[in-house]
GUBAKE-184291 format. One record per residue (C-alpha): residue in three letters; x, y, z. Coordinates in steps of 0.5 Angstrom, whole numbers, plus 2048, in hexadecimal, padded with zeros to 3 digits. Layout:
! residues N
ALAXYZ;...
! end
This chain:
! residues 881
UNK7D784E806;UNK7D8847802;UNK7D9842808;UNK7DE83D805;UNK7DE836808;UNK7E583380A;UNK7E382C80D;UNK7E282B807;UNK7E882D803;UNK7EC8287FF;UNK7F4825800;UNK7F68287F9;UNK7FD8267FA;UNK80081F7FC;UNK80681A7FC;UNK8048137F9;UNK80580F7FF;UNK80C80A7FF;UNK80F80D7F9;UNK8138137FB;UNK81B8127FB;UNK81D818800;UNK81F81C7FB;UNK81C8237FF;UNK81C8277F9;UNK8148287FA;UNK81682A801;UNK81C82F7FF;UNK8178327F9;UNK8118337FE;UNK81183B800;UNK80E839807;UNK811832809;UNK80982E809;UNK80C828808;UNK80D82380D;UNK81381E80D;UNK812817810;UNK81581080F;UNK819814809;UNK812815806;UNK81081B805;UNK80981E806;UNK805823805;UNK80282780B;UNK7FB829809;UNK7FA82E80D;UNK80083280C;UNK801831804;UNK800836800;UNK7FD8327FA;UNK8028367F6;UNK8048307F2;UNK80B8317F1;UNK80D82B7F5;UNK80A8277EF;UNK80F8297EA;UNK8158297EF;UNK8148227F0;UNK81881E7EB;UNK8148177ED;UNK80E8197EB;UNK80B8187F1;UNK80781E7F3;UNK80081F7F1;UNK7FB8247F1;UNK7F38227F1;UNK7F08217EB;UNK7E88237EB;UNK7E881F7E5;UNK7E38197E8;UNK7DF81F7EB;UNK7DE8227E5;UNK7DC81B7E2;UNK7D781A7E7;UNK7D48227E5;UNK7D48207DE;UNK7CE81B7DF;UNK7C98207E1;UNK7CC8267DF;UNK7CE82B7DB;UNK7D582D7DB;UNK7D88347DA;UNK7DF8357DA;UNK7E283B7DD;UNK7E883E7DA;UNK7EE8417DD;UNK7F18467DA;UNK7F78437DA;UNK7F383E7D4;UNK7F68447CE;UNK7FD8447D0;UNK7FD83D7CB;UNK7FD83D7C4;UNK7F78387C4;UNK7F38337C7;UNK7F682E7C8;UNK7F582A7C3;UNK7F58307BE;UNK7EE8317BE;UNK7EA8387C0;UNK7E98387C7;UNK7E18367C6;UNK7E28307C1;UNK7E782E7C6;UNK7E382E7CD;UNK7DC82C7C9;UNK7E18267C7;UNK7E38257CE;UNK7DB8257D0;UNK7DA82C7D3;UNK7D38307D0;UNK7D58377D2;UNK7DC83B7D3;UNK7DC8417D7;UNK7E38457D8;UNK7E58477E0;UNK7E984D7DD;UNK7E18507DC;UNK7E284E7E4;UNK7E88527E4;UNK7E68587E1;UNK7E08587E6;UNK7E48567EC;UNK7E985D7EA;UNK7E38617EC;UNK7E185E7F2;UNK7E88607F4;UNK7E88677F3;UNK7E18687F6;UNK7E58647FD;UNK7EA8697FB;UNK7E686E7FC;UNK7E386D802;UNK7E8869806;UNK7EF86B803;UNK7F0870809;UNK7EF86A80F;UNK7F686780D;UNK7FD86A80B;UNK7FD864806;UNK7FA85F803;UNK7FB858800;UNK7F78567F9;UNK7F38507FA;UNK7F384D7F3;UNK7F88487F3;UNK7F68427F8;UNK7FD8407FA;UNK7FF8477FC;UNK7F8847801;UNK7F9841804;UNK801842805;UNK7FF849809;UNK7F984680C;UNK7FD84080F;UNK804841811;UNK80384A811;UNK7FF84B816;UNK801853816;UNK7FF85380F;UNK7F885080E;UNK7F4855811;UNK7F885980B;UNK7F5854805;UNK7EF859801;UNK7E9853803;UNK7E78527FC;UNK7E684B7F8;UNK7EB84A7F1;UNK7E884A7EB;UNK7E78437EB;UNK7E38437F2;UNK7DF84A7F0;UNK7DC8467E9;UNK7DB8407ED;UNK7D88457F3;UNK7D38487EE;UNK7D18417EA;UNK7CF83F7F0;UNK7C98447F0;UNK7C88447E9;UNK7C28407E5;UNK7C783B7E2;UNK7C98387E9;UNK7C58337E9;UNK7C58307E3;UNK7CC8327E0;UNK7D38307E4;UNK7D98347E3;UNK7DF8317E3;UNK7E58367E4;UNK7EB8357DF;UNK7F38397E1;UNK7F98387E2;UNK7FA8387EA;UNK7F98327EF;UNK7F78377F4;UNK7F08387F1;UNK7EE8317F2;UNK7EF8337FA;UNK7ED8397FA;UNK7E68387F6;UNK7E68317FA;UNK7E4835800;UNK7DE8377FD;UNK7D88347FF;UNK7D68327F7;UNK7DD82F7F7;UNK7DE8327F0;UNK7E382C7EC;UNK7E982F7E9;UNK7ED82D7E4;UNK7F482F7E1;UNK7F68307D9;UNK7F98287DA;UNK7F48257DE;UNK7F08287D8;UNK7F28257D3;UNK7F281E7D6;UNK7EB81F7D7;UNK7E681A7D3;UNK7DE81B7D4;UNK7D981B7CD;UNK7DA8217C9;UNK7D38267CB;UNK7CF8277C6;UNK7CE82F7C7;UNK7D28347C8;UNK7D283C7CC;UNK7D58407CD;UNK7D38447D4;UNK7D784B7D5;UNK7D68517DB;UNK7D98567D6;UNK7DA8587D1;UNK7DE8537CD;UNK7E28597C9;UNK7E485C7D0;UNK7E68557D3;UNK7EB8547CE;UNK7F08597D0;UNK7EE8567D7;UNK7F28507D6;UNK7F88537D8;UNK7F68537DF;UNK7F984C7DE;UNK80184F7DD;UNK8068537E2;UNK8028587E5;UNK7FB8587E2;UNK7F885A7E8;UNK7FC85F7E9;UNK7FA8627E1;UNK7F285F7E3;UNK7F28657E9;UNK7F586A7E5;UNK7F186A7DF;UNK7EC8697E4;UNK7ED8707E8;UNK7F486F7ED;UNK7FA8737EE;UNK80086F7EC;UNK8038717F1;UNK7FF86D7F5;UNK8008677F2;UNK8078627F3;UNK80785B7EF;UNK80B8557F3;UNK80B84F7F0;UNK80F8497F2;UNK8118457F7;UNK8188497F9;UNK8148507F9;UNK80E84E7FC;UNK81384C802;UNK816852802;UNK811856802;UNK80D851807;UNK81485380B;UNK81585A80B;UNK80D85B80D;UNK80D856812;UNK813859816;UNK80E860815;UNK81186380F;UNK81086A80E;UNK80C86B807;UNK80D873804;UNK807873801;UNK800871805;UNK7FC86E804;UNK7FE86A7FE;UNK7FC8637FB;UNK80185D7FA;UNK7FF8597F3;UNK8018527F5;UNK80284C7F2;UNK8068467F3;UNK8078457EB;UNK80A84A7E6;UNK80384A7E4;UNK7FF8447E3;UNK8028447DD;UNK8088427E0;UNK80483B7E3;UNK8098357E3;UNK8028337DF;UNK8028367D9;UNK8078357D3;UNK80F8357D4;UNK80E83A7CE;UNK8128427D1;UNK80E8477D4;UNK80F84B7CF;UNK80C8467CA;UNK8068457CF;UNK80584D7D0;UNK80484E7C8;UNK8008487C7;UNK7FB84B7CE;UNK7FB8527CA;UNK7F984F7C3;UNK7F284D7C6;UNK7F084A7BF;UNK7F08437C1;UNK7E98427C4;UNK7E48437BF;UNK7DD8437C1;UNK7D98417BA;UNK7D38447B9;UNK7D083D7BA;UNK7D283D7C1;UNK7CB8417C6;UNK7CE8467CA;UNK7CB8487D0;UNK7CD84D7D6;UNK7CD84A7DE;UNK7CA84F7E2;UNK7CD8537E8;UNK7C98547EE;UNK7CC85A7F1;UNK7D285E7F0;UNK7D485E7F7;UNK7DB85C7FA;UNK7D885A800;UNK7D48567FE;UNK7DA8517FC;UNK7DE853802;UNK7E284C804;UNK7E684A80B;UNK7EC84780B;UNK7EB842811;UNK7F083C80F;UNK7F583C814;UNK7FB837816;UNK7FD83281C;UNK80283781F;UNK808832821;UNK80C833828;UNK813837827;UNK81883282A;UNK81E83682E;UNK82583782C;UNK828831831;UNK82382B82C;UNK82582E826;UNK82D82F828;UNK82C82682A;UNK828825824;UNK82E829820;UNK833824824;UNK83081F823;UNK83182081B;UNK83982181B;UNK83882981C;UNK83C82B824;UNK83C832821;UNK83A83781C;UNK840836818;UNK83E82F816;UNK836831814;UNK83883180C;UNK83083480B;UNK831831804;UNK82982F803;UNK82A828802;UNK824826807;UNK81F82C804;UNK82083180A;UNK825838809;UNK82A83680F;UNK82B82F813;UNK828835819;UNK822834815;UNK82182D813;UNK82382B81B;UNK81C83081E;UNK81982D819;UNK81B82681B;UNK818828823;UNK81282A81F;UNK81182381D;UNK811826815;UNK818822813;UNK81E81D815;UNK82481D818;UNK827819813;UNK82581D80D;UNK82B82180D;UNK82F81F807;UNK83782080A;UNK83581D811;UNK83381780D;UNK839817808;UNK83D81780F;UNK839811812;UNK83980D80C;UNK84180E80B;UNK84180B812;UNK83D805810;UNK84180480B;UNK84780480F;UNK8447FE813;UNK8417FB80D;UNK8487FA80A;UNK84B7F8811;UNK8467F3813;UNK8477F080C;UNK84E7F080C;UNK84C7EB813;UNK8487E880F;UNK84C7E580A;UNK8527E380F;UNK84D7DF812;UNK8497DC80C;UNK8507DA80A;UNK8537D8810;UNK84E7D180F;UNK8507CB80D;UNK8497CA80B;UNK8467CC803;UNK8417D3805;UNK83E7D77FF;UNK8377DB800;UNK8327DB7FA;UNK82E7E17F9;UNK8267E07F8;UNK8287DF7F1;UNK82C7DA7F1;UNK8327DE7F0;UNK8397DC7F4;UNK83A7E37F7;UNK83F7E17FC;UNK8447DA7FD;UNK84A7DA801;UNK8517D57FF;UNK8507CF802;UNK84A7CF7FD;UNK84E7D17F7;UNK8537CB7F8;UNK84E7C67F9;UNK84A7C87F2;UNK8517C97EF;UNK84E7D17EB;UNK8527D77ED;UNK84C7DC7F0;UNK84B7E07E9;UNK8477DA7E7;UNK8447D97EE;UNK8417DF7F0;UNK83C7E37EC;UNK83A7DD7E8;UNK8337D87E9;UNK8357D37ED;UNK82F7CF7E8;UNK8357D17E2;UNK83A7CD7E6;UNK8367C77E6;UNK8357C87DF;UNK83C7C87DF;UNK83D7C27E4;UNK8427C67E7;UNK83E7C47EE;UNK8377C17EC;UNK8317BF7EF;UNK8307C77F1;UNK82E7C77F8;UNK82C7CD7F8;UNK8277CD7F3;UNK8247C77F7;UNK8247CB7FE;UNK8207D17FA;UNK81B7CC7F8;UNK81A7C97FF;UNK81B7CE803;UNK81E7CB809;UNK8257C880B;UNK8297C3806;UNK82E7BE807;UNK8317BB800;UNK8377B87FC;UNK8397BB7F7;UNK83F7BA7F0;UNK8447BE7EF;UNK8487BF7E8;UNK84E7BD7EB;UNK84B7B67EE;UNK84A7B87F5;UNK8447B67F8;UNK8417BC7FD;UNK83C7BB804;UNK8397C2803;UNK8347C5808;UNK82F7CB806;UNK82B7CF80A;UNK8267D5808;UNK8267DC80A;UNK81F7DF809;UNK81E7E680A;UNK8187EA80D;UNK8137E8808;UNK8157E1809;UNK8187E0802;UNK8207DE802;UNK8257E2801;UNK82A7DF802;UNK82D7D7802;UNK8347D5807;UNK8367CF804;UNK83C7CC807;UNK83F7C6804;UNK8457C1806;UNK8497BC802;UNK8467B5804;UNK84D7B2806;UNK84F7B780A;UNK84A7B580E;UNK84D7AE811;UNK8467A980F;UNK84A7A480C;UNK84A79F813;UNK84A79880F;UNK84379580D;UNK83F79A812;UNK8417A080B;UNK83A7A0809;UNK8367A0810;UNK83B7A6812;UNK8397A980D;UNK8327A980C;UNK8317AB813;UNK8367B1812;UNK8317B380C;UNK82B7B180F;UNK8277B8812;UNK8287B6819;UNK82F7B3819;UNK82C7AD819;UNK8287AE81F;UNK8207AC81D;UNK81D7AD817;UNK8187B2819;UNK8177B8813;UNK8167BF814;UNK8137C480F;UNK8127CB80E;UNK80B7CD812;UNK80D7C8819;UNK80C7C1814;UNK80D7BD818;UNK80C7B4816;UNK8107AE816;UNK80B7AA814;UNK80B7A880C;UNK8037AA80B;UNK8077B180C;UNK80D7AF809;UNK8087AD802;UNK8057B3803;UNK80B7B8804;UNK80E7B47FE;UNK8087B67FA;UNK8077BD7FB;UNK80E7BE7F9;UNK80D7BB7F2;UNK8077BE7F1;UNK8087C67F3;UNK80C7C97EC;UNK8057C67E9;UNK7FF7CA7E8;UNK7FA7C57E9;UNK7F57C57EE;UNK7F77C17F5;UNK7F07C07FA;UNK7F27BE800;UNK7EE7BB806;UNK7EF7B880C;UNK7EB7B9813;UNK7EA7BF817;UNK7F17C2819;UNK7F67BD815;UNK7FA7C2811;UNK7F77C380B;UNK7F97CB80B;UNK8007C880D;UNK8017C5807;UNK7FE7C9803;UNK8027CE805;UNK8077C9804;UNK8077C97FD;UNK8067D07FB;UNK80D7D17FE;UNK8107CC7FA;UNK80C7CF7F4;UNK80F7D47EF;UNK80A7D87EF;UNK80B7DF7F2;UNK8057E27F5;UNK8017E17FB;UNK7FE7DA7FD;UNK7F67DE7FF;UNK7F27D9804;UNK7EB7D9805;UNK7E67D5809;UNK7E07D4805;UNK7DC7D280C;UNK7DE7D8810;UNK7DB7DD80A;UNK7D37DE80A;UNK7D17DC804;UNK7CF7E2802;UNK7D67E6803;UNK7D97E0800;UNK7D87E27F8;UNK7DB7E97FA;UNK7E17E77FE;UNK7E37E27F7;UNK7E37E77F1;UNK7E27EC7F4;UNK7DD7F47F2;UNK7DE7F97EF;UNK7DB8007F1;UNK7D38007F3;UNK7D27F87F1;UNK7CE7F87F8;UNK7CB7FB7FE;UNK7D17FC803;UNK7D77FB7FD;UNK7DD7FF7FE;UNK7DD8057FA;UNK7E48037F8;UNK7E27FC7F6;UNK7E67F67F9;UNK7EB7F17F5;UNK7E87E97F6;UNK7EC7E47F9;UNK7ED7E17F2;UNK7F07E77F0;UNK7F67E87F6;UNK7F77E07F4;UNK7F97E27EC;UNK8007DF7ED;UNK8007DC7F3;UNK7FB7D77F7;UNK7F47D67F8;UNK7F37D27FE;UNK7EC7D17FF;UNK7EB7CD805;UNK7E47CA808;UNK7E27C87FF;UNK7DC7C4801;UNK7D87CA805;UNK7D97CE7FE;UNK7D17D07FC;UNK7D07CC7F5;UNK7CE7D47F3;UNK7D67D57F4;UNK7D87CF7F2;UNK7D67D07EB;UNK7D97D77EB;UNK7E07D47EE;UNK7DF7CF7E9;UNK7DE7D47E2;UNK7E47D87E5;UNK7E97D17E5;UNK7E67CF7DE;UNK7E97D77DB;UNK7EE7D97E0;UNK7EA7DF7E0;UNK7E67E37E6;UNK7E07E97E5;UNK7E07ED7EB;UNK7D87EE7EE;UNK7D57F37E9;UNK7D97F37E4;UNK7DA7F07DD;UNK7E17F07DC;UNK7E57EA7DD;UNK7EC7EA7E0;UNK7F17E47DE;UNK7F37E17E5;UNK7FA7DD7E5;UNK7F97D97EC;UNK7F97D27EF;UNK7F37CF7F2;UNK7F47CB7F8;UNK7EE7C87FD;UNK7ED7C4803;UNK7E77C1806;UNK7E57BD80C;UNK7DF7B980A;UNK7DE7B3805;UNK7DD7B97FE;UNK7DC7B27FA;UNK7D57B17FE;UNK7D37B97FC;UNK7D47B87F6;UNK7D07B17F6;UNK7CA7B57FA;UNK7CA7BA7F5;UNK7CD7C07FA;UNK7D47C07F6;UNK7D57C07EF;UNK7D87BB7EB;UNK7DC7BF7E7;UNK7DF7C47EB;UNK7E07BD7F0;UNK7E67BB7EA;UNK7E87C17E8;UNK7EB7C27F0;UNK7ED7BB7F0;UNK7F37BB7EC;UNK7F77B87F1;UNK7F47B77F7;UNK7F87B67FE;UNK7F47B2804;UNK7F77B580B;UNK7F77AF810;UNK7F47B1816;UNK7F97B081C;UNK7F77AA81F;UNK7F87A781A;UNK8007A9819;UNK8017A8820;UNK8097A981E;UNK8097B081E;UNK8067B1824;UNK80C7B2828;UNK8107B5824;UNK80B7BA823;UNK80A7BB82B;UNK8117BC82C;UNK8127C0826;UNK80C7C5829;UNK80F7C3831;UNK8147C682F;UNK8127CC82B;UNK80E7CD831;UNK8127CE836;UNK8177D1832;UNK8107D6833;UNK80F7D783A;UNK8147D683C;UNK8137CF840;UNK8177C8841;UNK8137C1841;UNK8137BA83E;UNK80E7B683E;UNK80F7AF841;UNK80E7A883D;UNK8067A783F;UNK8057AE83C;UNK8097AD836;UNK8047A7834;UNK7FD7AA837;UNK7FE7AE831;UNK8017AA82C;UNK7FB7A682E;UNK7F67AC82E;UNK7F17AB828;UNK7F27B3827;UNK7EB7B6824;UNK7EE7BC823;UNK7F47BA820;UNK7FA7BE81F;UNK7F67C4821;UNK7F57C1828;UNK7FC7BE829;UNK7FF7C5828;UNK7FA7C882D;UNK7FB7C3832;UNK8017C3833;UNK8017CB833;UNK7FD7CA838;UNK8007C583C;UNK8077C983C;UNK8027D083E;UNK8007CC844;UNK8057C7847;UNK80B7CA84C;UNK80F7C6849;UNK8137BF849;UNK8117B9847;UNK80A7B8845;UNK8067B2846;UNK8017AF843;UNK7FC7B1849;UNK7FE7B7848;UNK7FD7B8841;UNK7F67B5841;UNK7F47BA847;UNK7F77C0842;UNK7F37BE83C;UNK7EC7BC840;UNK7E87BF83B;UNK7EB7BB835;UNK7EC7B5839;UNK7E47B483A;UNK7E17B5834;UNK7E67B0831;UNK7E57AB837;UNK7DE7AC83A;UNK7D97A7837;UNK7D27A9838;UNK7D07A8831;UNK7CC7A2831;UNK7CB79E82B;UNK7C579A82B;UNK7C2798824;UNK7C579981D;UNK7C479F81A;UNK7C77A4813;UNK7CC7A6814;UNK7CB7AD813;UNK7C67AE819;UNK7CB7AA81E;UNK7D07B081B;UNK7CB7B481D;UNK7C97B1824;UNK7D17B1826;UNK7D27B9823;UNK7CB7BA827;UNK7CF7B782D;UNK7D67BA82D;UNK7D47C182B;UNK7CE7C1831;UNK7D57BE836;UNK7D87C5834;UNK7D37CA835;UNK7D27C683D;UNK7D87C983E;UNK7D87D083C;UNK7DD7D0837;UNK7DD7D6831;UNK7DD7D3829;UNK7E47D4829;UNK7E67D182E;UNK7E07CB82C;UNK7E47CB825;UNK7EB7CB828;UNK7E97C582B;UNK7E57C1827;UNK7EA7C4822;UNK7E67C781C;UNK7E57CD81A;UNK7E07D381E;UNK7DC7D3819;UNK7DB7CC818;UNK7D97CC820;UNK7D47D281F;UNK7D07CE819;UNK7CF7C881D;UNK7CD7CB824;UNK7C77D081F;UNK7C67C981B;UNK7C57C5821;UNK7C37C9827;UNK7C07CF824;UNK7B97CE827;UNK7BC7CE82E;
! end
């Protein structure tokens, strides 16, 4: 009994992920519905597939595959020889596919031998007739078991008939089940070359695993041409030649009447539509007049019909099959017999055991709701047109219950829903424009392109244009045309945030016009709201005050403080930010290299991120902390492997950060801890904007900005030998200096309030905090920076009950923070280098936070560094105790 190994069993067919467009043509050509629709994707369910492939070329996006041996088989060739074996079907063409012989053609492919599953079929024809013989009598019918498809149909959704399928292999698995005992085995692997996907599943549940191609995965086959070639045969060669017709329309049926069967005895069904009919009728126990009597199936009208042969007619392959004069085997190719051990059919008796999951049966009240719930309150109004892929709107609905398709999959129930959206669209459009238009304020809306998509009247009176030459035109060309000019729309996308501006028309009026950016889910804008307003509508003109009534209605708060804002929670009144902001926007549509230092927790991320945004540049901006990284993982996760570079690698091999930077930013924050290794590695890809992944030759061409950051002196590491120089001033092309925050003293209310504000927006708490507490923390030193003001005052807000916090309370609320900064018990008697009095005071702090049982997180959130900074200082420091 040949034991196959189903665990093992390959997906042969499948959706690539993503790509389908709820078409459901594969799902309205599948004989047994093995596909799952989800999400308007449609899957193919495993279990249930026939492998049959007719869902490949039903799919007009091209996104169904069939498995391909194709690396497997590469694989092979390294350490053994390759045998080809042909399917029968390989005659029903004119030639190879390159116009060659069959043998020239597969030596050229790299295959040293070639051996014919005809010689297979002729064998298999007489293991039919000796089971006939001796089991017909046990059963009124039987099934052939030749094509797969047909077997697996029965075997998993025909429990009635499964017992009926004659247990014996197809000629493809009788040859690999007679290889697998035969002295080639060890050294020479057969790889099966036809015309059916099914095949692949059906030998992949061997436990030799038998690669199997078809006629088009061949010719896209590429190894070194062998340099022998044999030929292997079973019989004799004269025989097989009239046995290739075992590949057409009722071969079997032809094989076992040569072989000594009554035709009587004998039905051919083959395709789709009969096979369910006969499934049908004997499912129902359909009377048969003659008993017993063998049904010779295929899924196919004949494996020469194979969606995979040639588009030449079946009559055309018919004579070219019944030719047989295109494989010749010259008299310089060895020819060798493979031996049969036994000629007796129980020998390669096989169990169909594959089953499928048996899904529960809805009851008629759940599909009549699901009905409902698609337009169809009676049976008059399930139109069964097929759209969705099933027969009857009843059908699809069970299916829908069974988890194996949607509701909204049915196309006339759409077009009915859509109708009605429509209607609302339009409506909703029509208030729309009465309401844009009932404004006395100028309202257009920009796309993403800058296109003018939408402006109402008071807009076109102000510029003087009529809507054609509006709308559908850059608001760019109507600078250009100083039709109103500067554009502010073009400087909104560049800024990314709420402007305020004035702006010149043609017709001499001066506009007030405001801005405001729409971003969509992946936080790019989608759309700018501009609403403008002719400036002497606006009443400004009160004697000498003209001029400050203005500059307060421009300015970004009305004229109520000067405090900034900016994306990612900037925060600054202080004219050191004001500096800084202003730099980084000259500097973001450059390329060159920016190295940002500032202490622990000052912002360098931000600003970095910052300028990113305002960048053009289109893809991600990649971070990456050199300190968190151990030194021996750092080289891999920036340029990355390919498949085996080391021990432990993904098979798949891993893109660098490098790499996912091309076209966008890399941020490389903490700079200075980068190994001098590294260093030189980084500083060959900045020099040829190129990167080589780990174990492999080949150099991509990388289009990325490199920004870095650092809190340690780097001109002293390059002094001391521990950076190099010349990386040093290819980093430093414009350099950023962040203060720390108590020495810019002016933002620190503004951005206690700001994230006041932000927090109990949050936590949904009320409190203020008094005068002494506002200047307890413009007085406070902040050691930690930024980082530490916004956990405080989280902090302050999770904790207080509310109302008015005063400065006792706030020092009670930040007790940890307000020791370490006040407590002086660091004594300091006699000069020493500065270097040791650093260490001694970082000795200090670190061992004042491990008294109080706090985590490395929670020492860095207080210290305000990284955790990975506080985990090397504690190992450098105190890893002898």
């Amino acid at each position: 009994m040949i034991e196959f190994n189903s665990n093992t069993k390959k997906q042969i067919i499948y959706t690539q992920e993503g790509n389908c467009r709820e078409c459901y043509a594969c799902l309205r050509n599948c004989p047994v519905k093995a596909i799952k629709v989800s999400d308007g994707q449609a899957e193919i369910i495993q279990d249930r597939c026939l492998s049959c492939g007719t869902c490949l070329h039903h799919c007009y996006r091209n996104v169904k595959y069939s498995y391909n041996f194709s690396d497997e088989i590469e694989v092979l060739a390294k350490s053994n020889e390759l045998i080809a074996a042909l399917a029968p079907s390989f005659a029903s063409q004119e030639a190879a596919p390159d116009g060659k012989d069959w043998p020239d053609y597969l030596k050229a492919k790299g295959f040293s031998g070639l051996i014919e599953v005809g010689s297979a079929a002729d064998y298999l024809v007489k293991l039919y007739y000796q089971f006939w013989q001796e089991e017909a009598d046990k059963k009124d019918f039987w099934l052939s078991s030749t094509c797969p498809v047909v077997v697996s149909w029965a075997n998993k959704y025909l429990s009635v008939l499964e017992d009926h399928l004659i247990p014996l292999p197809s000629p493809m698995g009788l040859l690999a089940e007679i290889w697998s005992e035969s002295k080639y085995s060890g050294n020479f692997k057969l790889v099966f070359i036809g015309p059916c996907h099914a095949k692949k599943a059906e030998l992949s549940a061997r436990e030799d695993n038998p690669p199997v191609l078809t006629f088009s995965e061949l010719e896209e086959l590429d190894l070194k041409a062998s340099k022998d070639f044999r030929y292997i045969k079973l019989i004799d060669r004269d025989k097989l030649l009239k046995d290739r017709e075992f590949s057409m329309s009722g071969g079997l049926k032809r094989s076992l009447i040569k072989a000594g069967f009554r035709e009587e005895k004998i039905y051919t069904v083959e395709g789709e539509n009969e096979l369910n009919k006969l499934f049908s009728y004997l499912e129902e126990g359909g009377k048969l007049k003659e008993k017993p009597v063998l049904f010779d199936l295929l899924y196919c009208q004949g494996c020469i019909s194979s969606m995979e042969l040639s588009n030449n007619p079946l009559p055309l392959k018919e004579e070219n099959l019944r030719k047989n004069n295109h494989l010749n085997i010259s008299d310089d190719i060895d020819r060798e017999y493979l031996e049969i051990a036994s000629g007796n059919y129980k020998n390669y008796l096989i169990e169909f055991d594959e089953k499928i999951e048996t899904l529960s049966e809805p009851n008629e009240d759940e599909i009549r709701e699901v009905l409902k719930r698609t337009g169809k309150e009676d049976i008059e109004d399930e139109l069964n047109c097929g759209a969705c892929g099933y027969p009857t709107c009843y059908d699809k609905a069970r299916a829908t219950l069974k988890g194996l398709a949607e509701e909204n999959m049915c196309l006339p129930y759409l077009l009915s829903e859509k109708r009605k959206e429509i209607d609302i669209i339009n409506q909703n459009n029509r208030q729309l424009d009465f309401l844009i238009n009932s404004s006395v304020d100028g309202l257009a809306i920009v796309d993403s392109t800058g296109e003018i998509i939408k402006v109402n009247e008071a807009y076109l009176e102000m510029l003087g244009q009529p809507k054609e030459d509006i709308v559908g035109v850059n608001a760019d060309e109507l600078q250009e045309k100083r039709i109103v000019y500067p554009a502010i729309s073009s400087l909104t996308f560049k800024e990314g945030r709420d402007l305020t501006i004035i702006q010149q028309t043609s017709t001499g009026k001066k506009l007030l016009t405001t801005a405001r950016p729409i971003y969509n889910e992946d936080d790019r804008i989608e759309r700018i709201i501009v609403n403008a307003r002719d400036i002497h509508s606006l009443n400004l003109d009160v004697g000498d005050n003209k001029d400050r009534k203005l500059k307060l209605y421009l300015s970004e708060d009305n004229g109520s403080s000067e405090i900034k804002e900016g994306p990612g929670d900037l925060i600054w009144k202080s004219e050191e930010m004001d500096n800084i902001i202003n730099l980084s926007r000259k500097i973001a549509y450059s390329d060159s290299s920016v190295l940002i230092v500032g202490e622990s927790g000052t912002g360098k991320e931000v600003i970095a991120s910052y300028i990113h945004d305002l960048s053009d540049r289109e893809g991600n901006m990649v971070k990456i902390n050199c300190a968190a990284i151990p030194d021996n993982l750092l080289e891999s996760e920036l340029f990355g492997y390919e498949t085996g570079a080391f021990t432990g690698a993904r098979s798949e091999g891993k893109k660098g950060l490098i790499e996912k930077a091309d076209g966008g930013t890399l941020f490389l924050d903490e700079i200075a801890e980068l190994p001098l290794q590294m260093q030189t590695k980084l500083l060959q890809v900045i020099q040829e904007k190129e990167v080589a992944r780990i174990g492999s030759l080949e150099k991509k061409k990388i289009d990325f900005r490199l920004i870095t950051a650092t809190n340690r002196d780097i001109k002293n590491l390059v002094a001391s030998g521990d950076f190099r120089e010349d990386l040093y001033y290819r980093l430093n092309v414009v350099f950023i200096e962040i203060p720390p925050l108590r020495k810019r003293k002016q933002d620190i209310l503004p951005m206690v309030n700001f994230y006041l504000e932000k927090y109990m927006d949050k936590y949904n708490k009320n409190l203020s905090l008094s005068g002494e507490a506002e200047d307890f923390l413009i007085n406070y030193s902040w050691p930690g920076n930024v980082r530490e003001l916004i956990n405080l005052i989280e902090r302050v807000v999770v904790i207080s009950d509310g109302g008015e916090v005063c400065k006792k309370e706030l020092k009670e609320l930040s007790k940890v923070t307000e020791e370490i900064n006040e407590e002086d018990n660091i004594a300091v008697n006699k000069i020493i280098p500065l270097k040791e009095a650093v260490v001694e005071v970082e000795k200090k702090i670190l061992d004042m936070a491990k008294e109080k049982d706090m985590s490395t997180y929670q020492m860095a959130d207080l210290l305000g560094v990284n955790q990975s900074t506080i985990v090397r200082k504690l190992n450098k420091y105190f890893s002898d105790n």
